[in-house]
VEXDREN-2710 file (C-alpha; in Angstrom, 1 decimal):
% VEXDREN-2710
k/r/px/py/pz
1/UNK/49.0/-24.8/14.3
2/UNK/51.2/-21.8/12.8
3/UNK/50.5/-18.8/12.2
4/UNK/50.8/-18.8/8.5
5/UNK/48.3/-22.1/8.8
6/UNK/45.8/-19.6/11.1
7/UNK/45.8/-17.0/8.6
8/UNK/44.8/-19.6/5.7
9/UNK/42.2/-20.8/7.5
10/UNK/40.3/-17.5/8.6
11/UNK/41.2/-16.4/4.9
12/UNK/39.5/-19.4/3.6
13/UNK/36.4/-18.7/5.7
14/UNK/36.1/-15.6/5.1
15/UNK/35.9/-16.4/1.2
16/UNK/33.6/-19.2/1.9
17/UNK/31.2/-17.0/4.0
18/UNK/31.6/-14.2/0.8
19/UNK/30.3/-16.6/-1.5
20/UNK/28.0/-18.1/0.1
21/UNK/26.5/-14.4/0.5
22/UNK/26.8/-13.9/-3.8
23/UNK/24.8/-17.5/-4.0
24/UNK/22.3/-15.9/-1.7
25/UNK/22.0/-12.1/-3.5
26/UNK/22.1/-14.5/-6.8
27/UNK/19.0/-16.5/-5.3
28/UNK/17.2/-13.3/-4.6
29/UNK/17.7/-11.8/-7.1
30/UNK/16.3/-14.8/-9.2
31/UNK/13.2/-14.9/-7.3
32/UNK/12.3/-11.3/-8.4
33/UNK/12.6/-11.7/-11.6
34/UNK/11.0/-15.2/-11.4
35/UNK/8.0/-12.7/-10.1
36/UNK/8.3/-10.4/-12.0
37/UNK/8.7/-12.0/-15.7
38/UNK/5.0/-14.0/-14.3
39/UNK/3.1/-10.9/-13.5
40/UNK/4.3/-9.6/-16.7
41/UNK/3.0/-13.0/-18.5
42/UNK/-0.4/-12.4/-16.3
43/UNK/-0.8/-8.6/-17.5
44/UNK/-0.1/-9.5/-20.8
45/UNK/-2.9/-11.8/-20.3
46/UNK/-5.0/-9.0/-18.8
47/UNK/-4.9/-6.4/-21.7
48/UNK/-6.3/-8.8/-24.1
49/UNK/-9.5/-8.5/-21.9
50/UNK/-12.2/-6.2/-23.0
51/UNK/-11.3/-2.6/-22.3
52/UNK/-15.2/-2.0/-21.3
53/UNK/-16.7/-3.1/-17.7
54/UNK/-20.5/-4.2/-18.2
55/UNK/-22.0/-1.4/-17.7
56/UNK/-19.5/0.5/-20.1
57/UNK/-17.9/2.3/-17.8
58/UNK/-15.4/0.3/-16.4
59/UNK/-12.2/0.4/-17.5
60/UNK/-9.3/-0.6/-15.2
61/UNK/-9.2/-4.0/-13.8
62/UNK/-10.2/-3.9/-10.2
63/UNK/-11.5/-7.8/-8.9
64/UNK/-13.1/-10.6/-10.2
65/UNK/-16.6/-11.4/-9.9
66/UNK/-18.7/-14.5/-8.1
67/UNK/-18.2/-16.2/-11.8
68/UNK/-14.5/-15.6/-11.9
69/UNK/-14.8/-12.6/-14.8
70/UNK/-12.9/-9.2/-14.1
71/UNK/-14.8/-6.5/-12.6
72/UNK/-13.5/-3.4/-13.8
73/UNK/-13.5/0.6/-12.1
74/UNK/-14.4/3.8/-13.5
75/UNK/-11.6/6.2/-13.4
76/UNK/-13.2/7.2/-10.2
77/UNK/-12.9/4.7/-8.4
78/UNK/-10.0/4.9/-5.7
79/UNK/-8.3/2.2/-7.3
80/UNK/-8.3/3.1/-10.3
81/UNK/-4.5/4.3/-10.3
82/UNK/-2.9/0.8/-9.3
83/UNK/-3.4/-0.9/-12.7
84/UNK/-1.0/1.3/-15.0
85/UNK/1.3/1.7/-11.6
86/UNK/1.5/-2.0/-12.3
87/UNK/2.6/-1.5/-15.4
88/UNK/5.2/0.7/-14.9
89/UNK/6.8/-1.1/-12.6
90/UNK/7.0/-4.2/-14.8
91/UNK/7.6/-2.3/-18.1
92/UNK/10.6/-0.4/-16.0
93/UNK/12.1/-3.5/-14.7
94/UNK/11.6/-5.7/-17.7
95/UNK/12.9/-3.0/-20.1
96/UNK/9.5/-4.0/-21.9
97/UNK/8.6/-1.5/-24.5
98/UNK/5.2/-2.7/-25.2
99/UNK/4.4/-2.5/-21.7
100/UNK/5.6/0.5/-21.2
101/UNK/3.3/1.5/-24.3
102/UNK/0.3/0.0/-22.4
103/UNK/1.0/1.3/-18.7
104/UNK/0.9/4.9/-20.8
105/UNK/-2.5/4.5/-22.6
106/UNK/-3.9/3.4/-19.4
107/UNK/-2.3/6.0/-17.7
108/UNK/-3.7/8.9/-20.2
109/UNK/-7.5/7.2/-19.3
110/UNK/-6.8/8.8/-15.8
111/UNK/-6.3/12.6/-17.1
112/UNK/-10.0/13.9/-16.2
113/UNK/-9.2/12.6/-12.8
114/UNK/-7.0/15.9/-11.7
115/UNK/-9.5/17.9/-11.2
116/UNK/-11.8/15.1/-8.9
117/UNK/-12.5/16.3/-5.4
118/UNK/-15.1/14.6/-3.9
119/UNK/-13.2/12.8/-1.2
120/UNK/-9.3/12.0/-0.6
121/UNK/-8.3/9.3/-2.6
122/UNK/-7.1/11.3/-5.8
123/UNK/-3.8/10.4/-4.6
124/UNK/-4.2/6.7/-4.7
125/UNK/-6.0/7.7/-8.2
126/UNK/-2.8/9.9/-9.8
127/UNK/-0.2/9.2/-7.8
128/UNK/0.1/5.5/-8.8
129/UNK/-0.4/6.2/-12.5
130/UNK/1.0/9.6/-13.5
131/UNK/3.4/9.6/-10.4
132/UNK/4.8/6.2/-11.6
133/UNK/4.5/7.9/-15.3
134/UNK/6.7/10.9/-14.5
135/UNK/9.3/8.9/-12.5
136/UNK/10.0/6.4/-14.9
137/UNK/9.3/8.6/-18.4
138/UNK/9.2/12.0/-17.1
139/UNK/7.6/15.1/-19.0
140/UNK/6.7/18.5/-18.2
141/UNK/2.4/17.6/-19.0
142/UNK/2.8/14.9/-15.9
143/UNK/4.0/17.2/-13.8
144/UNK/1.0/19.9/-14.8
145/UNK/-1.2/17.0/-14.3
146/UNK/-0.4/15.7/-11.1
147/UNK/0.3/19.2/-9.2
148/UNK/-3.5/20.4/-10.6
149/UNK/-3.9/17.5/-8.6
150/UNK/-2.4/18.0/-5.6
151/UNK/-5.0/21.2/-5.8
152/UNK/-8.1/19.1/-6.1
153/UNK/-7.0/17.1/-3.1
154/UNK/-6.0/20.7/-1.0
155/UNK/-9.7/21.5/-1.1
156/UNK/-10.6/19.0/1.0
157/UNK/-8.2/20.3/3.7
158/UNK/-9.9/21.6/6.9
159/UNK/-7.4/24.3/8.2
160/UNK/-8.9/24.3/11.9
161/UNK/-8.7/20.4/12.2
162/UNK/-5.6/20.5/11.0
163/UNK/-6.8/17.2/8.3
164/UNK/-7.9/16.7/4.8
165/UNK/-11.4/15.3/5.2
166/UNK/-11.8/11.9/3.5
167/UNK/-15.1/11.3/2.7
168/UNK/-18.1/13.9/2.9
169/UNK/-20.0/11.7/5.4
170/UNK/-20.3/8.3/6.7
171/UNK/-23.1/5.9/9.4
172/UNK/-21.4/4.7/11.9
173/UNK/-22.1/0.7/11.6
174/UNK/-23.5/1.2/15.3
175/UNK/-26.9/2.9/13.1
176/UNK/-26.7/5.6/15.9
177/UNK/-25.4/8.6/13.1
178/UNK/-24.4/9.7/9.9
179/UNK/-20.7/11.6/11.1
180/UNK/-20.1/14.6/8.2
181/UNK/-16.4/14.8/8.4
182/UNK/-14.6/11.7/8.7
183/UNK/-10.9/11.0/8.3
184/UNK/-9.4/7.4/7.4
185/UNK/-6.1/5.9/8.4
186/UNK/-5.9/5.5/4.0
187/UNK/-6.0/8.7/3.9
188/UNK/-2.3/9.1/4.8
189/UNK/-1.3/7.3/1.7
190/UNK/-2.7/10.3/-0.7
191/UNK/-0.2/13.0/1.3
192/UNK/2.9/11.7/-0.9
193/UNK/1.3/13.8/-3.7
194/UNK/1.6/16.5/-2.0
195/UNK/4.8/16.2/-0.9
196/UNK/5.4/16.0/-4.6
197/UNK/3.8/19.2/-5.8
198/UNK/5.7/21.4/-3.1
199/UNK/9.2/20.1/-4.7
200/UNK/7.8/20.4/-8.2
201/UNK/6.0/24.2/-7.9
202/UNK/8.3/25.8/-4.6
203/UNK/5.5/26.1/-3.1
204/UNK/5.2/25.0/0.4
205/UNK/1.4/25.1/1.0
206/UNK/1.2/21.7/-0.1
207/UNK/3.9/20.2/2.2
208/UNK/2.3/22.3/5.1
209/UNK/-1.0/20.4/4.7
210/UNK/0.6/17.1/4.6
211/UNK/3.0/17.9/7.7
212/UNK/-0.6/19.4/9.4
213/UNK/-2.0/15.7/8.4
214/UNK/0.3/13.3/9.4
215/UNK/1.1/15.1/12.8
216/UNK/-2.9/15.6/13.8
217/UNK/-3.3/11.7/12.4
218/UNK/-0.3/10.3/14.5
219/UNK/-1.9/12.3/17.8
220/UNK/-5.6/11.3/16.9
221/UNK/-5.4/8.3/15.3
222/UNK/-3.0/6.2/16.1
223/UNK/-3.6/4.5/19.5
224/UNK/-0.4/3.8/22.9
225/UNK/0.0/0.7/21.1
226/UNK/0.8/2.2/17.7
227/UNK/-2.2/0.0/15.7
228/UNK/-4.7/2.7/15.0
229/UNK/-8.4/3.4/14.1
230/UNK/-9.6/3.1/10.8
231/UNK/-11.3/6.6/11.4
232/UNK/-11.8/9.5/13.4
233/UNK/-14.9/11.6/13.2
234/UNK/-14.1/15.5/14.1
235/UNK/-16.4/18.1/14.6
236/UNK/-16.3/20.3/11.3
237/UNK/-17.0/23.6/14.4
238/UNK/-14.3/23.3/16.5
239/UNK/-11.7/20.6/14.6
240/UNK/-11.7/18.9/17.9
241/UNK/-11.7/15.4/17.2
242/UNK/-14.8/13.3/18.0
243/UNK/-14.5/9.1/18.5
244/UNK/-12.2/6.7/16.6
245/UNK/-14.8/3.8/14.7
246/UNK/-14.0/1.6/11.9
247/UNK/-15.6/0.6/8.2
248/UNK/-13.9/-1.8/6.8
249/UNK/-11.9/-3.4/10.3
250/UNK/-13.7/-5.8/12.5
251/UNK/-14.6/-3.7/15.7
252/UNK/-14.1/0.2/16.5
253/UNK/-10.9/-1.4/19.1
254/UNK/-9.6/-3.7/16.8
255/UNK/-6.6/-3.7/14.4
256/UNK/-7.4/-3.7/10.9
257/UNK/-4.7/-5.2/9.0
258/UNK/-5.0/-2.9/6.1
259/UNK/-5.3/0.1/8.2
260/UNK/-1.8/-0.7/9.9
261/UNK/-0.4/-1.3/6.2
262/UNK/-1.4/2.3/5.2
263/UNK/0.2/3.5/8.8
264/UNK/3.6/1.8/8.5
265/UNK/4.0/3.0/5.0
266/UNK/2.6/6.5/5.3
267/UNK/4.8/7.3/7.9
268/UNK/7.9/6.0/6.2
269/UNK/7.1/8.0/3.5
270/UNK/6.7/11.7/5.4
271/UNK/10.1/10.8/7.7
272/UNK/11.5/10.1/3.8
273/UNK/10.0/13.7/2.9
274/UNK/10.5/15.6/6.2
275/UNK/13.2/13.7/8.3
276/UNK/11.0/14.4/11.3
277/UNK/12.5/11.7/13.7
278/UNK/8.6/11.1/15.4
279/UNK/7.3/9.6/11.7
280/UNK/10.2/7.7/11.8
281/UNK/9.1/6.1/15.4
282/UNK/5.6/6.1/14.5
283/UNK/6.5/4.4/11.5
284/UNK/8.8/1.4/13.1
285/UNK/6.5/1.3/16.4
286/UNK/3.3/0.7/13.7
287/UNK/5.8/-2.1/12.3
288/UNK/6.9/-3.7/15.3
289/UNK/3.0/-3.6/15.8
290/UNK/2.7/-6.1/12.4
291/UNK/5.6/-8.4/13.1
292/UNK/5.0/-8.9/17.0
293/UNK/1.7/-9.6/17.1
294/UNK/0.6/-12.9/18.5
295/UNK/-2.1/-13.4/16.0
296/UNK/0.8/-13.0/13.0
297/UNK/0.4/-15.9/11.1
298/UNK/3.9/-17.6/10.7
299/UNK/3.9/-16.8/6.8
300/UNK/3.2/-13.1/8.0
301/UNK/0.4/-12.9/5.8
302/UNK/-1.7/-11.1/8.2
303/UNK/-5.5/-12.2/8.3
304/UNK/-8.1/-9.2/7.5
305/UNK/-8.3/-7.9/11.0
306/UNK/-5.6/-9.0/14.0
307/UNK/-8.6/-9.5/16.3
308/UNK/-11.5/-10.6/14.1
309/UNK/-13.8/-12.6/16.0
310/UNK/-11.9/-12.5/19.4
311/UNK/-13.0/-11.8/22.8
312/UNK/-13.3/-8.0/23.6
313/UNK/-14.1/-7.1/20.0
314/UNK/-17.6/-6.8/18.7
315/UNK/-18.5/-4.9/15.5
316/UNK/-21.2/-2.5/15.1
317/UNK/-25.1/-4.1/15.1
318/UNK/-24.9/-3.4/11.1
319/UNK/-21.4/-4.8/10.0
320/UNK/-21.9/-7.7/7.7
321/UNK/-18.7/-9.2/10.0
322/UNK/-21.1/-10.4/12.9
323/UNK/-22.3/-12.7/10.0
324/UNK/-18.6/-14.1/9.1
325/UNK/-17.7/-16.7/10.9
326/UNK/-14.3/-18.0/9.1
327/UNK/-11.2/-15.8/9.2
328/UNK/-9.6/-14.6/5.6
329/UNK/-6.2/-13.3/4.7
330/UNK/-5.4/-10.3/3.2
331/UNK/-2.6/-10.8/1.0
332/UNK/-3.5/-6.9/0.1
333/UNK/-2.0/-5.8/3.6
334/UNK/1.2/-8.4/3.3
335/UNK/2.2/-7.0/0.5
336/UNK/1.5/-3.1/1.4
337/UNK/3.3/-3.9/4.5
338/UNK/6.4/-5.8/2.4
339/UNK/7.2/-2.4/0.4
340/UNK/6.6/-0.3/3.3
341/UNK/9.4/-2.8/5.5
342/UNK/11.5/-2.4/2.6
343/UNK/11.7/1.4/2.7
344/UNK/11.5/1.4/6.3
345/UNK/14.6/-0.9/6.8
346/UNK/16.8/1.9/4.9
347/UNK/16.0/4.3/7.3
348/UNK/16.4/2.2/10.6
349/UNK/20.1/0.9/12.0
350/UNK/21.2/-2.5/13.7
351/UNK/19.0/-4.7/14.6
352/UNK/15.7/-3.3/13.5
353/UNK/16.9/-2.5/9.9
354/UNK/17.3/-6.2/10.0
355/UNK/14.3/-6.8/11.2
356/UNK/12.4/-5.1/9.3
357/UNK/14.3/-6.2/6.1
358/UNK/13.6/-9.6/7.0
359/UNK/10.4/-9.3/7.4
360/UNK/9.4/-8.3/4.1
361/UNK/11.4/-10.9/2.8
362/UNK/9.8/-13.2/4.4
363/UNK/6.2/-11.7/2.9
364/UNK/7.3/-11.8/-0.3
365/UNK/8.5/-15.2/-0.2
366/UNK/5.3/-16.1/1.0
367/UNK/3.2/-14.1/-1.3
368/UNK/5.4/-15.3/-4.3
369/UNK/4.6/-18.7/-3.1
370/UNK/1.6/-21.5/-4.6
371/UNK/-0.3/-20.6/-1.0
372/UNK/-1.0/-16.9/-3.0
373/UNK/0.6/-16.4/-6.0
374/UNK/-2.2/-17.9/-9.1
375/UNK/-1.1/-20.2/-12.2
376/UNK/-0.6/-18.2/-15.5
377/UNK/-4.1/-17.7/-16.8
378/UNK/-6.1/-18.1/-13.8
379/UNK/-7.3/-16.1/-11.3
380/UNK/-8.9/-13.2/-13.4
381/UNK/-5.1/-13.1/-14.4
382/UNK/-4.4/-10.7/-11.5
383/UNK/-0.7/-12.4/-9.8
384/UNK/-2.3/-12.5/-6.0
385/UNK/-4.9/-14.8/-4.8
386/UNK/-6.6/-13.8/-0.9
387/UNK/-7.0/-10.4/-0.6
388/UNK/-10.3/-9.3/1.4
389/UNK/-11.3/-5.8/0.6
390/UNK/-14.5/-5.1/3.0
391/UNK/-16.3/-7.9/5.1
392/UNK/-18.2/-5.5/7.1
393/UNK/-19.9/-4.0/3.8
394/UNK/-19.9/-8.1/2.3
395/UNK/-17.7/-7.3/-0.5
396/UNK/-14.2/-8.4/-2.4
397/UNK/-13.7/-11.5/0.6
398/UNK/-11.2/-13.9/-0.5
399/UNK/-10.6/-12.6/-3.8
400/UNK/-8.0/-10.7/-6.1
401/UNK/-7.3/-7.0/-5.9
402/UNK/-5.5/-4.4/-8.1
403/UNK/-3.4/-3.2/-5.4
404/UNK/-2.4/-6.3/-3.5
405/UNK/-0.7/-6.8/-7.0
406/UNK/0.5/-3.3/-6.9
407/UNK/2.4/-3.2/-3.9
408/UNK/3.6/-6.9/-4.3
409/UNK/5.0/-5.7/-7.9
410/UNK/6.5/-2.4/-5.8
411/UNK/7.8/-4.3/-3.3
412/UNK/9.8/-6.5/-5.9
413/UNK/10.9/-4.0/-7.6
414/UNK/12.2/-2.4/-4.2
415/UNK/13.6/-5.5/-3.2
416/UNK/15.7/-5.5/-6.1
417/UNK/17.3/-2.5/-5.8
418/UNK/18.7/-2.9/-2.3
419/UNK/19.8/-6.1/-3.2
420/UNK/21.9/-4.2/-6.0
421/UNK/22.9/-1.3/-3.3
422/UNK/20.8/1.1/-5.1
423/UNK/18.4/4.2/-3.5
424/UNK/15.4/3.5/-3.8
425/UNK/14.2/7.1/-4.9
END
């Protein structure tokens, strides 16, 4: 063989293997808006639903109940935020006016909400409505809104532990004490508001508390093999931390899938906001954590807990999980995990930016499958089936939650811009 007859031949490869990668961006990109044009079909389906829970308090879609009705949150409740996040997303990537309509009426419901401080999750709360409200359709009264905000959640800061306190109290599920000044691995997810505030006012308070969090979470709470425990009690005297338990994992060792979820993608987010290289680590150790465990299903739809009813793991005498005896999903945790991966990928090199790319491809293939993803009109008309929310406390087991659909729509939507060779922020 010539040369000339070489030259056509790695040519000619080369252009094969070029479009053979356009027919697979093309596929890709088809199966997000596949997604997405559904979930926009099921929300659709959701606002013609009452606006009022039962009790006539409820008002953002939340679960569904035993008799396959939505349940619906007060403005309150923690996930209150992920509903018009949802819609934001879709009415951003849809162009969908009358979406975008919606996703701001529900976002408005969340106003009296700035100024809520009885525990952390007013970042959850704002963040996913107004945050997504000012990215998307930014004005000057978001702003206001969300850095009064970011002061409600600052009061909750405890300056010699170093932590925002989560909750004003919780019993230990061993019935051996109440512990007045818990912090929960969640509770890393609420410090991107405050990351927000400090760019928005100048003022670097509200970045020093969520550095102060992060670092004093990644040295207490997450464990040698980067899972982590779902809390850590300290002692409100000296800020010395106390124990690491759980709520809502199986046992105080064990690695509850959610938990890791909010770890991989808090961490991602403060390396995003500080370039401090040990969130980064944290961050892909936490991952590596997800995608190399042995108990990974092969769909990577992680069950509710990685070592639910395993040797070496018992829960507390008053968990509700001594009384489970099947194993659940969490489809909530997959797709949590999936938009964290996808973040995370664009701050990782070689082999682990594949990796980690990969891997929350192959989530959302799997989410966006029959095995999770409901038929138009069913399922309360929330998009994912097999979330489980809290088997120790009996509640939300193998049903639909408001923010599995959240992250699986930010994931998407994340997805979609890589695939295009756009930032993501």
């Amino acid at each position: 063989m010539n040369r000339n007859s070489k030259v056509k031949m790695i040519a000619a490869f080369c252009l094969s293997c070029a479009f053979g990668l356009l027919h697979a961006q093309d596929a890709e990109k088809a199966f997000v808006k596949e997604n997405m044009t559904f979930a926009a079909g099921q929300y659709r389906l959701m606002l013609q639903t009452p606006a009022q829970g039962k009790d006539g308090k409820g008002v953002m879609p939340h679960s569904t109940r035993k008799d396959g009705t939505v349940s619906k949150a007060s403005i309150y409740m923690w996930t209150s935020g992920f509903f018009p996040g949802s819609l934001w997303y879709l009415s951003e990537y849809l162009g969908d006016k009358a979406l975008q309509d919606s996703a701001l009426v529900y976002t408005r419901k969340m106003e009296p909400v700035k100024s809520f401080t009885d525990n952390h999750d007013i970042g959850f709360m704002m963040y996913c409505s107004y945050g997504n409200a000012n990215r998307f359709s930014p004005q000057r009264s978001y702003r206001d809104i969300l850095v009064e905000s970011a002061r409600s959640l600052c009061t909750r800061y405890r300056e010699k532990a170093g932590v925002i306190q989560s909750w004003n109290g919780f019993r230990s599920w061993h019935g051996d004490k109440v512990y007045d000044f818990p912090v929960i691995i969640d509770n890393m997810m609420n410090l991107e508001l405050l990351f927000y505030a400090s760019r928005a006012t100048g003022d670097p308070s509200f970045r020093d508390i969520a550095v102060s969090h992060a670092r004093h979470t990644m040295m207490n709470q997450v464990r040698d093999d980067y899972s982590c425990f779902h809390i850590v009690y300290y002692d409100k005297e000296t800020g010395k931390p106390i124990k690491g338990e759980t709520s809502q994992g199986y046992s105080d060792n064990s690695a509850w899938s959610r938990g890791q979820a909010w770890g991989i993608y808090g961490f991602t987010m403060c390396y995003r906001e500080t370039k401090d290289p040990s969130f980064l680590t944290t961050a892909q150790r936490m991952a590596d954590f997800y995608l190399d465990h042995p108990n990974l299903p092969s769909d990577k739809v992680a069950w509710w807990d990685f070592n639910a009813n395993q040797p070496g793991y018992v829960p507390g005498v008053r968990s509700n999980a001594n009384n489970v005896v099947l194993n659940y999903r969490d489809a909530s945790a997959a797709a949590c995990t999936a938009s964290a991966l996808l973040e995370l990928s664009t701050y990782s090199e070689g082999k682990l930016a594949k990796k980690y790319l990969e891997g929350a491809k192959a989530i959302l293939h799997s989410l966006g499958s029959p095995r999770y993803r409901a038929e138009l009109g069913k399922n309360g008309n929330f998009i994912l089936m097999h979330s489980t929310g809290a088997i120790p406390q009996n509640g939300e087991i193998d049903v639909p939650l408001t923010y599995a659909d959240y992250y699986f729509l930010e994931a998407l939507y994340r997805y979609d811009r890589i695939l295009d060779g756009k930032p993501l922020f």
